[in-house]
TORDRENDO-16201 format. One record per residue: residue in three letters; residue number from 1; x, y, z of N, C-alpha, C in turn. Coordinates in nm, 4 decimals, m for minus. Example, Ala and Ser with C-alpha at 12.3 -4.5 7.8 and 13.67 -1.06 7.14 Angstrom:
// TORDRENDO-16201
 resn resi      n_x      n_y      n_z     ca_x     ca_y     ca_z      c_x      c_y      c_z
  ALA    1   1.3190  m0.5690   0.7800   1.2300  m0.4500   0.7800   1.3200  m0.3300   0.7800
  SER    2   1.2850  m0.2250   0.7080   1.3670  m0.1060   0.7140   1.2900   0.0030   0.7870
***
This chain:
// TORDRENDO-16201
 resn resi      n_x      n_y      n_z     ca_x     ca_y     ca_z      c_x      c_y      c_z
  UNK    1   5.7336  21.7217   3.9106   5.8743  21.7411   3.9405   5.8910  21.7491   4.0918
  UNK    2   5.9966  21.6875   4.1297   6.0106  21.6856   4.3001   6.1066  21.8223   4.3124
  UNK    3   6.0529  21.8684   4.4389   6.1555  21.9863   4.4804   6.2846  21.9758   4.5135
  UNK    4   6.3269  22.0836   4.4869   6.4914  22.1076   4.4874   6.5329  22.0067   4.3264
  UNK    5   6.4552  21.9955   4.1949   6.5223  21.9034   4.0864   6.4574  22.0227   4.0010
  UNK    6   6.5811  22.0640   3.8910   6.4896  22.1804   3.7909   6.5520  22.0990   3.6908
  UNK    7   6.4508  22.1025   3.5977   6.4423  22.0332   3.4911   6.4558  22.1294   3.3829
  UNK    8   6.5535  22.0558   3.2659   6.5721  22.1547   3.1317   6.5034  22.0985   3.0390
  UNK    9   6.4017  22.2313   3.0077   6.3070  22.2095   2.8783   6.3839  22.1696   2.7444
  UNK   10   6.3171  22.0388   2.7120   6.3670  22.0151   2.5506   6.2886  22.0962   2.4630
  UNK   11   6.4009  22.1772   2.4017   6.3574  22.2445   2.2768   6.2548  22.1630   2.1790
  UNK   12   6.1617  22.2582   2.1489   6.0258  22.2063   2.0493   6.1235  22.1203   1.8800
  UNK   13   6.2270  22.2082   1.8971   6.2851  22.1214   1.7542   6.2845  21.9973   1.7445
  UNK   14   6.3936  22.0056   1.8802   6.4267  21.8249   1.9575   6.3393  21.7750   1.9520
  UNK   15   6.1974  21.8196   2.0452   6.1232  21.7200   2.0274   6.0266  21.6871   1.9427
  UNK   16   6.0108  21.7881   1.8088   5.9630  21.7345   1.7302   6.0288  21.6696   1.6370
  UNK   17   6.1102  21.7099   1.6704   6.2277  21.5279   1.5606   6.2244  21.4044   1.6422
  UNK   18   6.2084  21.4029   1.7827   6.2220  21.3189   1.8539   6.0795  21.2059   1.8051
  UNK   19   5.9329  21.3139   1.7980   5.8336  21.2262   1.7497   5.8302  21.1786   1.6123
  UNK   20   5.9413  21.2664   1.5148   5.9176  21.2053   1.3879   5.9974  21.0427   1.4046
  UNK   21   6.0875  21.0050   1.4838   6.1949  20.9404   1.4754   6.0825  20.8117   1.5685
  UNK   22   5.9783  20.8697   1.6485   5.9235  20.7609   1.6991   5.8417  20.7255   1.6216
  UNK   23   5.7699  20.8097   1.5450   5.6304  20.7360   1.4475   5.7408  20.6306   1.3185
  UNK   24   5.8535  20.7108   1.3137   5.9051  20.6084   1.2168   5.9819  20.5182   1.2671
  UNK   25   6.0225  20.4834   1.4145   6.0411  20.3496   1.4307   5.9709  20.2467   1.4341
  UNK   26   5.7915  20.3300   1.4996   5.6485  20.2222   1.5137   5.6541  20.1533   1.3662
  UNK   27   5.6558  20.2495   1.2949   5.6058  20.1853   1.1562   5.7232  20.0559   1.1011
  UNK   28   5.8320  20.1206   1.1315   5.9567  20.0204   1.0648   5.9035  19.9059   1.1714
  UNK   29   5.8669  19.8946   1.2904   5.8341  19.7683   1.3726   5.6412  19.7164   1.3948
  UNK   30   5.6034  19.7366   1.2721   5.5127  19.7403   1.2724   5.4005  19.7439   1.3921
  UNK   31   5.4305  19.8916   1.4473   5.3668  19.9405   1.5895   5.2693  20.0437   1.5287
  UNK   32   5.1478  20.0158   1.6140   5.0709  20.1467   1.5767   5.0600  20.2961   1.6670
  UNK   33   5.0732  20.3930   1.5961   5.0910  20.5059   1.6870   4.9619  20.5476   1.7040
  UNK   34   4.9049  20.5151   1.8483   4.7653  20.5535   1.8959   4.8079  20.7350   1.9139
  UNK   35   4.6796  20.7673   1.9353   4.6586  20.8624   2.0197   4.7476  20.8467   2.1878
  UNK   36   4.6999  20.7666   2.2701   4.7571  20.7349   2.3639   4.9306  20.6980   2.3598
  UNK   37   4.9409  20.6230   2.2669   5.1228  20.6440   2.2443   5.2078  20.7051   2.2316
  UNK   38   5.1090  20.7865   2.1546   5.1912  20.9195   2.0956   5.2209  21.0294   2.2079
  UNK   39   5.1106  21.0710   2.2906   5.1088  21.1248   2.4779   5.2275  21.0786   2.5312
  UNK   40   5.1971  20.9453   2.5760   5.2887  20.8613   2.6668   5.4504  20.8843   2.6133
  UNK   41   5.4502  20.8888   2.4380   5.6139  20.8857   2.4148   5.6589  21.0249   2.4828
  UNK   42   5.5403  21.1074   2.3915   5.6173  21.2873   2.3966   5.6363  21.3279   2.5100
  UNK   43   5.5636  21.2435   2.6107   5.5955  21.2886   2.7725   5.7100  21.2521   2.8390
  UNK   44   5.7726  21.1448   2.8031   5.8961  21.0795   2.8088   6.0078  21.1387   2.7204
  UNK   45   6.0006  21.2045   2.6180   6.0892  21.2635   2.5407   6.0807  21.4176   2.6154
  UNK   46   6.0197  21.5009   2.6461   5.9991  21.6145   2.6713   6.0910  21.6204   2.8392
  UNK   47   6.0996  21.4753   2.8679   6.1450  21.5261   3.0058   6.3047  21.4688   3.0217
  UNK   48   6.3738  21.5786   3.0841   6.5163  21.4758   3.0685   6.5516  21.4340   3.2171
  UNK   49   6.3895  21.3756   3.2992   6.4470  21.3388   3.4428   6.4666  21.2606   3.4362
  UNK   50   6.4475  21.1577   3.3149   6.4364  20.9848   3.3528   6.3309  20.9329   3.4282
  UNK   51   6.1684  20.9873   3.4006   6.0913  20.9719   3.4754   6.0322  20.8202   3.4881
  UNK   52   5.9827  20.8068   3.6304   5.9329  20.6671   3.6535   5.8180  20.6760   3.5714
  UNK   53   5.7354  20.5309   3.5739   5.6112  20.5394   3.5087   5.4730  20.6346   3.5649
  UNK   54   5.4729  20.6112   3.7121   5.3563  20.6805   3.7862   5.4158  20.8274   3.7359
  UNK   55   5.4997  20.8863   3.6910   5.5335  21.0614   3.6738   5.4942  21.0442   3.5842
  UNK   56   5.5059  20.9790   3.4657   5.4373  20.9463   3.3054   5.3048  20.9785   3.3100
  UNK   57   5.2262  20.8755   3.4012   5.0829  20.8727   3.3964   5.0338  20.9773   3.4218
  UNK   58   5.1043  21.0578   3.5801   5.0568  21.1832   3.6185   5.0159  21.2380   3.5101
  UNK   59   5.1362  21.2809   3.3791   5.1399  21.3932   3.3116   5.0047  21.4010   3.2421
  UNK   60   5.0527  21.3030   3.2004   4.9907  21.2367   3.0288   4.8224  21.2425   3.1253
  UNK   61   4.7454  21.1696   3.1848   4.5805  21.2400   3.2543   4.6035  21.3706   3.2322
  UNK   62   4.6931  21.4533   3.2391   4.6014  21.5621   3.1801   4.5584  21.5704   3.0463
  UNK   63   4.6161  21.5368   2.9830   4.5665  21.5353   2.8481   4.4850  21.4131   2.8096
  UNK   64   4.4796  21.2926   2.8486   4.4053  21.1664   2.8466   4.3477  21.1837   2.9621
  UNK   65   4.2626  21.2024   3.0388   4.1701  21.1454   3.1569   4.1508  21.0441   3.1535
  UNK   66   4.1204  20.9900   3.0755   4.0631  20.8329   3.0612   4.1980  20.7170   3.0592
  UNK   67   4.3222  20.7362   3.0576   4.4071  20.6854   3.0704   4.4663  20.6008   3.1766
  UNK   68   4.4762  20.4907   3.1965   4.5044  20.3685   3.2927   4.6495  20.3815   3.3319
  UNK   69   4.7054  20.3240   3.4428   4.8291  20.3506   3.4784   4.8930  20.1548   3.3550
  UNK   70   4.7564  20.1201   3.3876   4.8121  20.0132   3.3079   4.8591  20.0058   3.1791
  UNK   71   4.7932  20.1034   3.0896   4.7886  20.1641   2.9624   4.9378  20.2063   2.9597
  UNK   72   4.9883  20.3137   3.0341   5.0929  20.3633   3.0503   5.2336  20.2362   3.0592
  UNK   73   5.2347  20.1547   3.1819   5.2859  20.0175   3.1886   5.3044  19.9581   3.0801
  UNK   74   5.1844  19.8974   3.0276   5.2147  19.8334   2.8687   5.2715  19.8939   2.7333
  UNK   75   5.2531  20.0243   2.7761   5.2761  20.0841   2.6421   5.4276  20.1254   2.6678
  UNK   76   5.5136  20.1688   2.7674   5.6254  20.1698   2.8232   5.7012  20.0346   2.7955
  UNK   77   5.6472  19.9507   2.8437   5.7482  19.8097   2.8284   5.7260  19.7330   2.6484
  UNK   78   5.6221  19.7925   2.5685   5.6317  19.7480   2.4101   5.7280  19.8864   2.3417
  UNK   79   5.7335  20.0214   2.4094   5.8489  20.1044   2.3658   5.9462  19.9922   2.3932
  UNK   80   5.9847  20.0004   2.4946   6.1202  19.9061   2.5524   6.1739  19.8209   2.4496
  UNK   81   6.0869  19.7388   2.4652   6.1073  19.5447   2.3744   6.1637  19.6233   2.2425
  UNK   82   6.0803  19.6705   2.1998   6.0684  19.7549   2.0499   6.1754  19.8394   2.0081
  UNK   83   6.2547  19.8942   2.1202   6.4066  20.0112   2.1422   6.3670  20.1121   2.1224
  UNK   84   6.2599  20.1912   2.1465   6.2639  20.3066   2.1811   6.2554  20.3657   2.2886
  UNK   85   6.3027  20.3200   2.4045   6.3402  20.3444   2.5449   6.4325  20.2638   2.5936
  UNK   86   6.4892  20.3207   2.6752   6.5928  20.2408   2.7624   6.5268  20.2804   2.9190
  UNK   87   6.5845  20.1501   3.0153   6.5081  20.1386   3.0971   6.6541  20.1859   3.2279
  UNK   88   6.6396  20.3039   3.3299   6.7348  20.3089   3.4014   6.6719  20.3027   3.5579
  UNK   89   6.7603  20.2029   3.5611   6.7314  20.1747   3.7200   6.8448  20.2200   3.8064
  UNK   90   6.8547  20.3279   3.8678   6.9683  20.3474   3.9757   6.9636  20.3527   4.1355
  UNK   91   7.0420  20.2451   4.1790   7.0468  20.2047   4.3103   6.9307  20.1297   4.3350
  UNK   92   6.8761  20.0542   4.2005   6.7764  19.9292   4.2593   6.6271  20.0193   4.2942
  UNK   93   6.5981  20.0759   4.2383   6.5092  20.1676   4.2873   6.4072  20.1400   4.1914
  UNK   94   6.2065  20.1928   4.1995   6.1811  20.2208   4.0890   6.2325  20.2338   3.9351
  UNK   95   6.1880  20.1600   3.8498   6.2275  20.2010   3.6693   6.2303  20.3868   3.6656
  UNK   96   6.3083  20.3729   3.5890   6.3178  20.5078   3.5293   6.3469  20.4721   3.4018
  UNK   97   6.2972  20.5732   3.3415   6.2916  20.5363   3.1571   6.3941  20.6603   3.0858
  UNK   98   6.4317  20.6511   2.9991   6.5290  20.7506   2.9077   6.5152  20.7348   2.7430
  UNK   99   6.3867  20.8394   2.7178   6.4064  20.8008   2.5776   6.5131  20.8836   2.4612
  UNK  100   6.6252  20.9358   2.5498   6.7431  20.9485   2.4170   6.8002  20.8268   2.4432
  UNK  101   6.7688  20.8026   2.3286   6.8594  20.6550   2.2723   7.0196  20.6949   2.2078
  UNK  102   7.0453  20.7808   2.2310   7.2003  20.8029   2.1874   7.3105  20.7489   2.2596
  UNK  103   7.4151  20.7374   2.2370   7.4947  20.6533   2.3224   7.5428  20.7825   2.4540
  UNK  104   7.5153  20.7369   2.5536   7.5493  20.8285   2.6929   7.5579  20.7541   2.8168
  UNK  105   7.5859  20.8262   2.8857   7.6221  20.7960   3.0270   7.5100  20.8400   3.1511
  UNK  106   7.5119  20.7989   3.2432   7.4694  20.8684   3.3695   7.5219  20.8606   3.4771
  UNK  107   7.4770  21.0404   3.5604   7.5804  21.0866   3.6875   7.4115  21.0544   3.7513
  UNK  108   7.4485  21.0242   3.9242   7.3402  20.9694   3.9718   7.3574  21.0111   4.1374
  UNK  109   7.2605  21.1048   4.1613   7.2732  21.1151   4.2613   7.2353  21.0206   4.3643
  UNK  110   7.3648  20.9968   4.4529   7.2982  20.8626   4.6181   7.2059  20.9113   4.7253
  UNK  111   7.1922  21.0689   4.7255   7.0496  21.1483   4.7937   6.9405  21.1254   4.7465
  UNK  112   6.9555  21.2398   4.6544   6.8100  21.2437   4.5661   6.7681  21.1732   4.4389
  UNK  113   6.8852  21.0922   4.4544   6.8492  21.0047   4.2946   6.8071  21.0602   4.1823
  UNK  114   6.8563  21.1888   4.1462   6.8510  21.2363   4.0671   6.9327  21.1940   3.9920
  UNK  115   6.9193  21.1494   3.8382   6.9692  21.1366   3.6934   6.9653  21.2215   3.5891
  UNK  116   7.1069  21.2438   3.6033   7.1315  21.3440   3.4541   7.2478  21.3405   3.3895
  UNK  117   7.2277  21.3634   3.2397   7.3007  21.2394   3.1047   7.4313  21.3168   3.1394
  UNK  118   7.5232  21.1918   3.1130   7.6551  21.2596   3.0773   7.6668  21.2212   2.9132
  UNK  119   7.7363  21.3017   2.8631   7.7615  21.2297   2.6912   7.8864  21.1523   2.6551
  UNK  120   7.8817  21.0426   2.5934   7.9602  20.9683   2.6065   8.1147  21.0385   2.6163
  UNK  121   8.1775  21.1375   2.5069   8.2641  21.1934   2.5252   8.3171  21.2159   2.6504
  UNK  122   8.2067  21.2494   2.7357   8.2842  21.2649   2.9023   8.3703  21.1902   2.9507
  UNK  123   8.3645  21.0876   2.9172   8.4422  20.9682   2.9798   8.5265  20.8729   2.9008
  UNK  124   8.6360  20.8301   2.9062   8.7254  20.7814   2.8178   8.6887  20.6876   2.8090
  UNK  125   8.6718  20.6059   2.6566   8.6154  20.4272   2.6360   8.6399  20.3632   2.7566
  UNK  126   8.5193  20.2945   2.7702   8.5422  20.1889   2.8386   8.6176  20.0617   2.7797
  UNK  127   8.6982  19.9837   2.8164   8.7708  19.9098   2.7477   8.7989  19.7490   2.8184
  UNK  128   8.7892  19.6706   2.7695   8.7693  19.5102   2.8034   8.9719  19.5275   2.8707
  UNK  129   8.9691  19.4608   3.0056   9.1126  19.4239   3.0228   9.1255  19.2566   2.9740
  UNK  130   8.9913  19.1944   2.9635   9.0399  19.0675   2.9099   8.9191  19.0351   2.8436
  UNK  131   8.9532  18.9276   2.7727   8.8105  18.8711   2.6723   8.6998  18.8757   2.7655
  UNK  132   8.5833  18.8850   2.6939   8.4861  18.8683   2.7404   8.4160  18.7191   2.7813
  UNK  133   8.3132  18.6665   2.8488   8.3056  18.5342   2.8731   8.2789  18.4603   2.7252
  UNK  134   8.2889  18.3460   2.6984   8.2895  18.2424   2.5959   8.1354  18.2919   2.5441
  UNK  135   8.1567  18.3424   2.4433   8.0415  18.3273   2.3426   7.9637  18.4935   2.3761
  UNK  136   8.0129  18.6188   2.4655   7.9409  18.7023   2.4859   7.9800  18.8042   2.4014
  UNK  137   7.8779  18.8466   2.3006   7.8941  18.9566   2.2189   7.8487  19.1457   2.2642
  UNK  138   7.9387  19.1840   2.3296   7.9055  19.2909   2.3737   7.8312  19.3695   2.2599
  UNK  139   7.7445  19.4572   2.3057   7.6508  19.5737   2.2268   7.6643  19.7394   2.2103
  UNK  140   7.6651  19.7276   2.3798   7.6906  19.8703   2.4355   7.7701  19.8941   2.5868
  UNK  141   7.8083  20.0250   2.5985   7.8389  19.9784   2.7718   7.7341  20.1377   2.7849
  UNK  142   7.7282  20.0518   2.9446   7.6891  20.1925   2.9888   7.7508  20.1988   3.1413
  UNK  143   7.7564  20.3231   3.1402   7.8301  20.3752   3.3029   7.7357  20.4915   3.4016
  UNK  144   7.7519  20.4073   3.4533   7.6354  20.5187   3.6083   7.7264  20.5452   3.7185
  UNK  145   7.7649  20.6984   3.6966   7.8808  20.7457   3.7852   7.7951  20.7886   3.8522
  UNK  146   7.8158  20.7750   4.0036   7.7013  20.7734   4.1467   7.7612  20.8361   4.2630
  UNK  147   7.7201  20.9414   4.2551   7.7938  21.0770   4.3569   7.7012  21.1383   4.4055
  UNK  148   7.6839  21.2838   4.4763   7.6274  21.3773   4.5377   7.6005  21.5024   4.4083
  UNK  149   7.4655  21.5313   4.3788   7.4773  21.6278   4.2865   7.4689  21.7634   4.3390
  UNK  150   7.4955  21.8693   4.2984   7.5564  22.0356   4.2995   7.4086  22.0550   4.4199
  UNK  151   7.2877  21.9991   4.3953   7.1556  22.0518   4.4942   7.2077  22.0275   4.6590
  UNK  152   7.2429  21.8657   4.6305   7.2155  21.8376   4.7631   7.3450  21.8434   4.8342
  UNK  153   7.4522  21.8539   4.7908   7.5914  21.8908   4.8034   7.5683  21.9991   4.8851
  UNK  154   7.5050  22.1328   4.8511   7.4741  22.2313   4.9045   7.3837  22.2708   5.0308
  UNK  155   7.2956  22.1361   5.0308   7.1693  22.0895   5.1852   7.2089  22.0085   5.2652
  UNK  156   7.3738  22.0109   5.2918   7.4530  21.9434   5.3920   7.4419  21.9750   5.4932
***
């Protein structure tokens, strides 16, 4: 964790529903849940910074030593393909990963680049003012509201 960012512990409930919901997406996508996958997810679910991959790897060596940053990489981008991560990039920066897959938002700090969820409710639908281009079937929206957060607001 970088200084001046405090992070809120996900409750053990959360995240043990969070791993039941991943072993049963592997299986519905015929993915196998290693030892090593299973690390790499819960470390990504346990954290709500939106951590890059090198913070992943950090974690997860402690409990894997033997673990590759490449290991981490591949196994991050077959979550991805697969939908059990979403991939957030703010201000072009390093990946950052988010494994609540629920429909939400993000507030983003332009200092410290800190990311943290807004829930969709926060913000009134987003809404098309005109058709979309010929043949584009929208899915989802997402919104990255990009301000100064309450830390660094205060280290002016």
């Amino acid at each position: 964790m970088r200084k001046g960012r405090a992070s809120r512990a996900i409750p053990a409930e959360a995240l043990a529903e969070w791993m039941e919901t991943f072993r049963r997406h592997c299986a519905e996508r015929g993915l196998a849940v290693t030892h090593q996958r299973a690390v790499i997810y819960r470390a990504l679910a346990s954290s709500d910074e939106h951590p890059t991959p090198e913070r992943v790897y950090e974690q997860v060596r402690a409990e894997v030593p033997s673990i590759s940053l490449g290991t981490v990489y591949k196994s991050i981008r077959t979550f991805t393909e697969a939908g059990l991560l979403r991939e957030v990039n703010p201000l072009h920066e390093s990946l950052r990963l988010d494994a609540d897959l629920s429909n939400h938002h993000h507030a983003i700090c332009v200092r410290c680049h800190r990311i943290q969820d807004l829930p969709e409710e926060a913000l009134e639908p987003v809404r098309w003012r005109q058709r979309p281009p010929a043949g584009f079937r929208p899915e989802r929206t997402k919104v990255e509201v990009l301000g100064v957060c309450a830390a660094c607001a205060g280290n002016q």
